[in-house]
C-alpha positions as CSV (number, residue, x, y, z in Angstrom):
1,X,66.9,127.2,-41.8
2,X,63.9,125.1,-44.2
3,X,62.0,123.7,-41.6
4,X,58.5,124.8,-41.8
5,X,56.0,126.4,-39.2
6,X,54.1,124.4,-36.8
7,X,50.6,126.0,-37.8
8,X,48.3,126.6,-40.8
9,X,47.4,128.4,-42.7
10,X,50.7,129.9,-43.1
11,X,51.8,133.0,-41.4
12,X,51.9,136.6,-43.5
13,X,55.1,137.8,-43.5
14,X,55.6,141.7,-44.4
15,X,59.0,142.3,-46.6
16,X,60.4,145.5,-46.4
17,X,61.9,146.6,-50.0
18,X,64.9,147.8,-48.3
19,X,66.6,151.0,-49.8
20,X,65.4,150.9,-53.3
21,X,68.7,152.5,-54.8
22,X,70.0,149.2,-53.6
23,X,69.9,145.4,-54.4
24,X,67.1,145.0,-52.0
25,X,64.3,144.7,-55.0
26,X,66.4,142.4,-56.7
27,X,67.2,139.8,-54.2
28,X,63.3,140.5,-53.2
29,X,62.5,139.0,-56.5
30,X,64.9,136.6,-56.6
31,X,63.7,135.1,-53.5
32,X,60.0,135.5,-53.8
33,X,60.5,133.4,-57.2
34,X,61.0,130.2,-54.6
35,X,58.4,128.1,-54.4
36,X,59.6,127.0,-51.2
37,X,59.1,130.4,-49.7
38,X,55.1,130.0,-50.0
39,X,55.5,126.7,-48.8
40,X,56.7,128.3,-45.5
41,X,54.6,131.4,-45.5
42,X,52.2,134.2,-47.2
43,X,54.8,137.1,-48.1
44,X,53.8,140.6,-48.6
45,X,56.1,143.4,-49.7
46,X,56.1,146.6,-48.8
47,X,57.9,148.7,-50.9
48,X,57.8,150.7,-54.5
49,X,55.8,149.0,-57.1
50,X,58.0,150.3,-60.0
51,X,61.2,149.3,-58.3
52,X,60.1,145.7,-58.4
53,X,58.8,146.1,-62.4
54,X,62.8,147.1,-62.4
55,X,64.4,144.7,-60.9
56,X,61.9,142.3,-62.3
57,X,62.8,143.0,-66.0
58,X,66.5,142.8,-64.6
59,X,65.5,138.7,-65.0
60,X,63.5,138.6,-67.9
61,X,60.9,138.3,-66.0
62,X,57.1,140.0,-66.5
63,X,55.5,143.1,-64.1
64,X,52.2,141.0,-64.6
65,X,53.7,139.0,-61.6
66,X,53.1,141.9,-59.4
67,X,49.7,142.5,-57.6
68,X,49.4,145.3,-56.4
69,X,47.2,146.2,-53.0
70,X,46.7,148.3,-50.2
71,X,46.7,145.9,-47.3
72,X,47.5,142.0,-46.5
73,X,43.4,141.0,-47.1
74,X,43.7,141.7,-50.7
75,X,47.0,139.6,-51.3
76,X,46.9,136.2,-53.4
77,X,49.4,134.4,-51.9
78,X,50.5,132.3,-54.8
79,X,53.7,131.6,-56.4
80,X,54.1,133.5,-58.9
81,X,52.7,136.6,-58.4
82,X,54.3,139.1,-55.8
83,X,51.7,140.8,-53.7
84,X,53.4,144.9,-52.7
85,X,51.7,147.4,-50.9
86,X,52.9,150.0,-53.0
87,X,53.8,153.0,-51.0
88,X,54.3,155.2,-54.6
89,X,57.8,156.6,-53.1
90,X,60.3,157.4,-55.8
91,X,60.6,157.6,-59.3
92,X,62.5,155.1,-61.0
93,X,63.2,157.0,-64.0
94,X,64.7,159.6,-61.3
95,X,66.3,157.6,-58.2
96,X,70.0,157.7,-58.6
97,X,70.4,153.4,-58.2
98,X,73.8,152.4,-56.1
99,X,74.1,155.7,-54.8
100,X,73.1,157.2,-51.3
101,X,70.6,159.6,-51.4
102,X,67.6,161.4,-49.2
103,X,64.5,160.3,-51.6
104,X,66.2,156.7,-51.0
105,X,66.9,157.0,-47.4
106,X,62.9,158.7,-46.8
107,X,61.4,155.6,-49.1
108,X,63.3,152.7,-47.3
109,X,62.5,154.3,-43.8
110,X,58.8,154.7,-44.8
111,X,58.6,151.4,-45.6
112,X,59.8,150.1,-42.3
113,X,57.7,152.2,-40.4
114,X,54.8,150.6,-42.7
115,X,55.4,147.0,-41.7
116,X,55.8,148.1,-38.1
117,X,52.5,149.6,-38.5
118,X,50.3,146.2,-39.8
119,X,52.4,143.9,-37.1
120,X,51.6,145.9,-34.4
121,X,47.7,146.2,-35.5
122,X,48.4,142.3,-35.8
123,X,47.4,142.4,-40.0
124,X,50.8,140.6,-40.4
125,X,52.4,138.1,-38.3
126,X,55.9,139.0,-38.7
127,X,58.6,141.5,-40.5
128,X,61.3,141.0,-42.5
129,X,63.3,143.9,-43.1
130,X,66.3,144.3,-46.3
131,X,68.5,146.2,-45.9
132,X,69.1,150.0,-45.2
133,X,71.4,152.3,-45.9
134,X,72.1,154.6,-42.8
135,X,73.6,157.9,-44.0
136,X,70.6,157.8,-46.7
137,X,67.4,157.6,-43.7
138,X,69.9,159.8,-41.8
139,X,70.1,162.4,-44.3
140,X,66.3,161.8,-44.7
141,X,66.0,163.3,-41.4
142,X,65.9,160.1,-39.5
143,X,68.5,160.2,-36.7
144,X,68.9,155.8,-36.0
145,X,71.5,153.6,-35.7
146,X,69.3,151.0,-37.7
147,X,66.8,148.9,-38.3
148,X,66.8,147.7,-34.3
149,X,66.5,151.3,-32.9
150,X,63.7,152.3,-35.1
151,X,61.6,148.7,-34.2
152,X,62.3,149.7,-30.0
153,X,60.9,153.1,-30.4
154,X,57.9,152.3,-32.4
155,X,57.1,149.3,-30.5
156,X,58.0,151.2,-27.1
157,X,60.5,148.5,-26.2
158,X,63.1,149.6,-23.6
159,X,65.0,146.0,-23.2
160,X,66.0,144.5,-26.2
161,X,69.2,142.8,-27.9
162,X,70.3,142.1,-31.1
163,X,70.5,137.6,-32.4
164,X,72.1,137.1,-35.1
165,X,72.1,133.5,-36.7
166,X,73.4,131.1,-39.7
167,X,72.7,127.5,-39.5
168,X,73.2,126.2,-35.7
169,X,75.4,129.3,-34.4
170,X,73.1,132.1,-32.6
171,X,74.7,135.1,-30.9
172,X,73.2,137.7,-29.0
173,X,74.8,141.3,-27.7
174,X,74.7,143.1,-24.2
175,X,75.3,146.0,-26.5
176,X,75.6,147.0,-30.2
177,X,75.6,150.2,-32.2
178,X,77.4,151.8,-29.2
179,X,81.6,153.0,-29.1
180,X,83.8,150.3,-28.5
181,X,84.9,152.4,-24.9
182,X,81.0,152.6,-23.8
183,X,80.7,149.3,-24.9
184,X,82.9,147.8,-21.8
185,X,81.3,150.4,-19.7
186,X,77.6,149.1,-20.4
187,X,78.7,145.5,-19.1
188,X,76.3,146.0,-16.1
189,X,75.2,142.7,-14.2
190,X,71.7,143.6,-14.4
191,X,72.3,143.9,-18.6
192,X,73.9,140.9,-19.0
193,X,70.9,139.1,-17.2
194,X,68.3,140.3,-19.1
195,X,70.5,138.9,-22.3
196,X,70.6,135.9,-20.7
197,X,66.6,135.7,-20.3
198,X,66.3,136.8,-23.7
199,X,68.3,134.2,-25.1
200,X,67.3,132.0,-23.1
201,X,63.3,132.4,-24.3
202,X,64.5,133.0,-27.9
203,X,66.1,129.8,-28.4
204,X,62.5,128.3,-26.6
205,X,60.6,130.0,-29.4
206,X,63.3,128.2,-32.0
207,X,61.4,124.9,-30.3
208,X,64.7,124.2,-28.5
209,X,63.4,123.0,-25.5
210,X,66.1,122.9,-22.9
211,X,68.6,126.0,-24.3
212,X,72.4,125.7,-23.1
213,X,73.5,128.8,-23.3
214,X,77.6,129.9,-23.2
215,X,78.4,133.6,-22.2
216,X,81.5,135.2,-23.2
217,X,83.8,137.0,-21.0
218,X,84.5,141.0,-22.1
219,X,88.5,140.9,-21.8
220,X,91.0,138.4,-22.9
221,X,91.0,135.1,-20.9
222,X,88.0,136.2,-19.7
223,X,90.3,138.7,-17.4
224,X,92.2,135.9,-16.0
225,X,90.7,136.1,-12.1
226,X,91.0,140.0,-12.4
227,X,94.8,140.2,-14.0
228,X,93.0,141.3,-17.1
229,X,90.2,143.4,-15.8
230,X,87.4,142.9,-12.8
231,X,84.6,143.1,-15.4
232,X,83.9,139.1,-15.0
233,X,84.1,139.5,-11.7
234,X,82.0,142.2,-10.5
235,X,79.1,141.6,-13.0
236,X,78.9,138.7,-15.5
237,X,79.8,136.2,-12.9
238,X,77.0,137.5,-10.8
239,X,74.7,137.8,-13.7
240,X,75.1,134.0,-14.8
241,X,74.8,132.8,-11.2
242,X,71.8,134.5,-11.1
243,X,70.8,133.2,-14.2
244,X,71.2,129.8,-13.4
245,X,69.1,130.2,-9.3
246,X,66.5,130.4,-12.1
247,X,66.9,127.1,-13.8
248,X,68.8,128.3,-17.0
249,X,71.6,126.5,-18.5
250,X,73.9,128.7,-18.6
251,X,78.0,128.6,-18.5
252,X,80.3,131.4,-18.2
253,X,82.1,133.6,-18.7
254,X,83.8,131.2,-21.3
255,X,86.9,133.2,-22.9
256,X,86.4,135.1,-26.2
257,X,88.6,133.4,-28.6
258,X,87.2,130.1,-27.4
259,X,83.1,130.7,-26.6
260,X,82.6,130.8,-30.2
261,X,84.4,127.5,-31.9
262,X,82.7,125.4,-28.9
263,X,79.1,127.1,-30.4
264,X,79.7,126.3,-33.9
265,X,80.7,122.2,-32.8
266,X,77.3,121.7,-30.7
267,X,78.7,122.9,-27.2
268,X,75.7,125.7,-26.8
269,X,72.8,126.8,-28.4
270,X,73.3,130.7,-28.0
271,X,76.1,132.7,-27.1
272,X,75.7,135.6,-25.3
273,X,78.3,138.6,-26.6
274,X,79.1,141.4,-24.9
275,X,79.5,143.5,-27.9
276,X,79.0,144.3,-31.3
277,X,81.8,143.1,-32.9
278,X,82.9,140.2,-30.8
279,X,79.4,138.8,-32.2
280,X,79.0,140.0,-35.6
281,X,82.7,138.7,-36.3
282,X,82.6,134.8,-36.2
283,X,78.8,135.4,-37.6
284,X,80.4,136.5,-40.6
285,X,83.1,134.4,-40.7
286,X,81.0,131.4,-41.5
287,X,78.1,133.2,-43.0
288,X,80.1,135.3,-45.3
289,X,82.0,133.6,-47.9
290,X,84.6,135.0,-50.5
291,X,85.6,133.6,-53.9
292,X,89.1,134.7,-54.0
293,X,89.1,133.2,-57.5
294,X,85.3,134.6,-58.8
295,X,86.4,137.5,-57.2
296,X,83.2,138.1,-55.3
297,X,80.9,136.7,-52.5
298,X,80.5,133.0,-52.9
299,X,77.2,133.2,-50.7
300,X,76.2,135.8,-47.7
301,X,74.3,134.0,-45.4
302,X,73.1,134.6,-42.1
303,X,69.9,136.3,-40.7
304,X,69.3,139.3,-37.5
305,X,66.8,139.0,-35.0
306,X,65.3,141.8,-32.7
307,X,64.8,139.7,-29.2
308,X,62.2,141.1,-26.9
309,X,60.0,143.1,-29.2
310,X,56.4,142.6,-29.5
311,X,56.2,141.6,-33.0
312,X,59.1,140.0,-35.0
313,X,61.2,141.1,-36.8
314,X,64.2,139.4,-38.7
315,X,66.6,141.0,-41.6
316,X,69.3,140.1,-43.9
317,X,72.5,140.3,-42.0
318,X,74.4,142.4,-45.0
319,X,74.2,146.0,-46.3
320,X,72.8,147.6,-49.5
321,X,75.9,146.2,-51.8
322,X,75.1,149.5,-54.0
323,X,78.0,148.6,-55.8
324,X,76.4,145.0,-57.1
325,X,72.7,147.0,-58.1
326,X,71.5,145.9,-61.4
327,X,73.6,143.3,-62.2
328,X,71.3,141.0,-61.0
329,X,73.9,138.9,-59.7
330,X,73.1,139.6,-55.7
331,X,72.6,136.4,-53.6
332,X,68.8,135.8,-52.0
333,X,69.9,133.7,-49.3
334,X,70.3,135.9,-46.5
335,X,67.2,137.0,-47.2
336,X,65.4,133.8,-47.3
337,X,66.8,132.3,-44.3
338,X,65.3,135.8,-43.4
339,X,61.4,134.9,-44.1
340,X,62.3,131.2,-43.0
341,X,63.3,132.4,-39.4
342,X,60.6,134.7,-39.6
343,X,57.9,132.2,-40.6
344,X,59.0,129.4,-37.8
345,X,59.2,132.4,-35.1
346,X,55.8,133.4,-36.1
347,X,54.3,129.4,-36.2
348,X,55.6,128.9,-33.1
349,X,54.0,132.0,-31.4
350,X,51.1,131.0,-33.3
351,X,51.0,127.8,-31.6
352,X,51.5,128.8,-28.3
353,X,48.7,131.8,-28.6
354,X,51.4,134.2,-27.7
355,X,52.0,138.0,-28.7
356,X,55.4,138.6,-28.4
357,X,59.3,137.6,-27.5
358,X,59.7,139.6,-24.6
């Protein structure tokens, strides 16, 4: 996603570090050495200063890049030289790289409660988050799912949903870091409207003007007129009808196995999923790619967007790839169609005087 925001100057962004035992300083770098990403925005990183030194000398590159302040006014803003809040976290003569650990776990959680902090004071206009490493914040004495579980408490949001994106496919989730068996039981009409409304004003703040929006059905064939299950019928068909009374474009409940290829050839702008899995799936399937021949990931693409938050916030849609960590071979783009998403979400709010995605 390289198109740029509607407004200048350009927006701040705030980058979490992600865990630092991970590859998150690295691809940091990596993408923070594109010109293009200042052409888009003013990115900050929150994070550990000596973690970036790191994974800058990973590249040959010089710690004289970094400047180093304590809040977004005293940035620079330039190419070439990375502005960090430096939270002063971990040792990096100490921290146990590609490995879970509590000092990790504590850092990368601290970091995203940092960037929380200057959106919701408005210093910054958006997040971007790298990844975490769960066992490590839970071990930390953090008890969250993720990333989008410690943004609703924070921000005291109680309807949210999970969008996750690459190139022109968007999905978003009636439900996500749940069982699979309390995922069919959270299929509630009321849920699956207030998906639909959140989609439906996501894809408005993407500057789509008139959304079309396909939702999936929860059991095969979309529970073939209740031979397969009475979930379609009892609450998603009432959900989209509803939906639609208001003037969305909505269609549904398309079956599983097909909602998804009609998505990726034009058919809708945003599919709504039902659960974690039957979105994150064909996500991956086009964003992830393997080199059966390199042996390795060919390019991990794809970004994930908290919907109905106050502030934004948009992350890599991958994990901590401990086992790649200072190699220097992990691949930026998720993370920079990260700060692009970001970037255009925050323009466009920007432009419209608006304060959040609710």
């Amino acid at each position: 996603m390289n198109s740029k925001p509607f407004h200048a100057p350009r927006p701040v962004i705030a980058i979490t570090m992600g865990d630092p035992a991970s590859i998150g300083p690295e691809i940091t770098v990596k993408a923070l050495a594109e010109k293009e990403t200042y052409e888009i925005c003013r990115p900050l990183v929150v994070g550990d200063a000596c973690m970036l030194d790191k994974a800058l000398k990973i590249f040959g590159l010089s710690e004289s890049g970094l400047n180093i302040v304590t809040s977004p006014k005293e940035a620079k803003y330039q190419h070439g030289i990375i502005d960090i809040i430096d939270m002063g976290l971990v040792d990096r003569d100490t921290l146990a790289v590609g490995r879970v650990s509590r000092e990790a776990g504590e850092a990368a959680f601290r970091y995203v409660e940092k960037v929380i902090q200057l959106a919701m004071a408005k210093e910054v206009d958006g997040t971007v988050t790298n990844a975490i490493n769960k066992e490590a914040i839970n071990l930390a004495g953090h008890h969250y799912a993720g990333h989008t579980e410690i943004y609703a408490e924070y921000t005291s949001t109680e309807n949210y949903t999970m969008m996750l994106a690459h190139e022109g496919l968007r999905v978003v989730h009636v439900s996500t870091h749940v069982s699979l068996r309390d995922a069919c039981d959270l299929v509630k009409k009321d849920r699956v409207l207030q998906v639909i409304r959140i989609a439906w004003q996501a894809c408005r703040d993407l500057g789509i003007a008139s959304p079309r929006i396909g939702v999936s059905g929860l059991n095969p064939h979309s529970g073939e007129n209740g031979l397969f299950g009475t979930e379609e019928i009892e609450e998603i068909i009432p959900a989209i009808k509803e939906a639609m009374s208001e003037g969305i474009n909505v269609t549904g409940p398309v079956p599983p196995d097909t909602v998804f290829s009609g998505a990726r050839g034009g058919l809708y702008d945003i599919v709504v999923a039902m659960y974690h899995d039957q979105g994150h799936i064909p996500l991956k399937l086009v964003g992830f790619v393997y080199d059966q021949k390199a042996g390795g990931w060919k390019s991990v693409e794809g970004v994930n967007i908290t919907l109905g938050l106050p502030i934004i916030r948009v992350s890599v849609d991958h994990g901590t790839a401990f086992d790649q960590t200072g190699l220097g071979t992990a691949d930026p783009s998720s993370l920079k169609n990260a700060i692009s998403y970001a970037a255009r979400l925050a323009g466009t709010r920007i432009s419209a005087g608006s304060t959040d995605m609710s």
